[in-house]
C-alpha positions as CSV (number, residue, x, y, z in Angstrom):
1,X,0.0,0.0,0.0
2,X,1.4,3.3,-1.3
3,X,0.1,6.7,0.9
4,X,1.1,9.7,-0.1
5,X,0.5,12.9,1.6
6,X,-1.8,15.5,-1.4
7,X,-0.4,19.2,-1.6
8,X,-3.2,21.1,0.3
9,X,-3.4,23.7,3.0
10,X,-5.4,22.3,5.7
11,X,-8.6,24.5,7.2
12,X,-7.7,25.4,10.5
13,X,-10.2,26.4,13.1
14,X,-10.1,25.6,16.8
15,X,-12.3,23.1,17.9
16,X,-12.9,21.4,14.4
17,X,-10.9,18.3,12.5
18,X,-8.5,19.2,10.4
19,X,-8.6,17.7,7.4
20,X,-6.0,16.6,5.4
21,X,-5.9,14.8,1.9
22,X,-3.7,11.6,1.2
23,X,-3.5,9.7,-2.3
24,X,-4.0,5.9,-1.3
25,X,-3.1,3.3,-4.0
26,X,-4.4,6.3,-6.8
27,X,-7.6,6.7,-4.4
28,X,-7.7,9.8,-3.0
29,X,-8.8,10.0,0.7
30,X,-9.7,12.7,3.4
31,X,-8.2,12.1,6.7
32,X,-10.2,13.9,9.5
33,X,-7.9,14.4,12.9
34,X,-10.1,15.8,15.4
35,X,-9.3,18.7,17.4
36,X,-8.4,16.8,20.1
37,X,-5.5,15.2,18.5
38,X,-4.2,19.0,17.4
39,X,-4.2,19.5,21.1
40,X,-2.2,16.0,21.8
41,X,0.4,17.3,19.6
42,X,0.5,20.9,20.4
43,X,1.4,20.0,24.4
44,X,0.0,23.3,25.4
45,X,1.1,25.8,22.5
46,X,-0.9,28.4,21.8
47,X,-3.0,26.6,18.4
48,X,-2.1,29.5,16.1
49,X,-2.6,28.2,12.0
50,X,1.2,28.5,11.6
51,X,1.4,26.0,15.3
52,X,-0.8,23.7,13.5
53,X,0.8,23.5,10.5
54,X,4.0,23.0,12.3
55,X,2.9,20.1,14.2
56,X,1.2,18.7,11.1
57,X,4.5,18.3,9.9
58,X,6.5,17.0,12.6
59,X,3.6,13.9,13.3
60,X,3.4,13.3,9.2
61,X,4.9,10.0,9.9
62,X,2.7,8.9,12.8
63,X,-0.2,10.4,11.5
64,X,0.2,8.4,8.0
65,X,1.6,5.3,10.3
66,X,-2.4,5.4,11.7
67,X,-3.8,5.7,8.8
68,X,-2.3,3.0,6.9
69,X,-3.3,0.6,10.2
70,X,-6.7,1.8,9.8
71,X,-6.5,1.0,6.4
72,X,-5.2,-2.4,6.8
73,X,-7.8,-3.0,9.8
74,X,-10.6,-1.7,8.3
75,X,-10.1,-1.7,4.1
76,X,-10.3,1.8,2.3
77,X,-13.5,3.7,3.5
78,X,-16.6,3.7,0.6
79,X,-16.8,7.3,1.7
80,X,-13.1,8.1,1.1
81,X,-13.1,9.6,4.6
82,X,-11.1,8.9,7.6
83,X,-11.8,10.1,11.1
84,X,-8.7,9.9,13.3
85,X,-9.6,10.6,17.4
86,X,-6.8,10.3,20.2
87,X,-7.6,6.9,20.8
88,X,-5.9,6.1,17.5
89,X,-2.6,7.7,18.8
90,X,-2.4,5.0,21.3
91,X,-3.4,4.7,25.0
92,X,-1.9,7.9,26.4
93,X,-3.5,10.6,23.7
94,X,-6.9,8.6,24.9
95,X,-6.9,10.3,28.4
């Protein structure tokens, strides 16, 4: 399985997913992190769009490590959408 991150600005807004857009085997697939995992990653940081972004990037290889266990676990969604909560970011990020 191939996953590749799309070029795309993700909407930021506190409080709501942020959604980012993967290509998936030449499917193309949104990936949903809710707002809780922003906060996860942030550690207290003030969740400014350039904060975001910034974490975005340094969890790129976690974040598509999830999805592709999703994928594997669950097959490619019919909707093409992926919802990732804390819970997927293991034990810890669930508290």
């Amino acid at each position: 399985m191939h996953i590749q991150k799309l070029p795309a600005e993700p909407r930021v807004q506190s409080g709501f997913p942020v959604e980012q857009l993967y290509g998936v085997d030449g499917k193309t697939l949104r990936v949903d992190i809710e707002w809780k995992v922003i906060e996860m990653f942030l550690a207290g940081a003030t969740p400014t769009i350039d904060a975001v972004q910034a974490v975005l990037r340094t969890h790129q290889q976690e974040i598509e490590r999830v999805v592709q266990a999703r994928l594997f676990a669950q097959g490619f969604p019919l909707s093409n959408d992926l919802v990732l909560t804390p819970a997927d970011f293991g034990a810890a990020a669930a508290r």
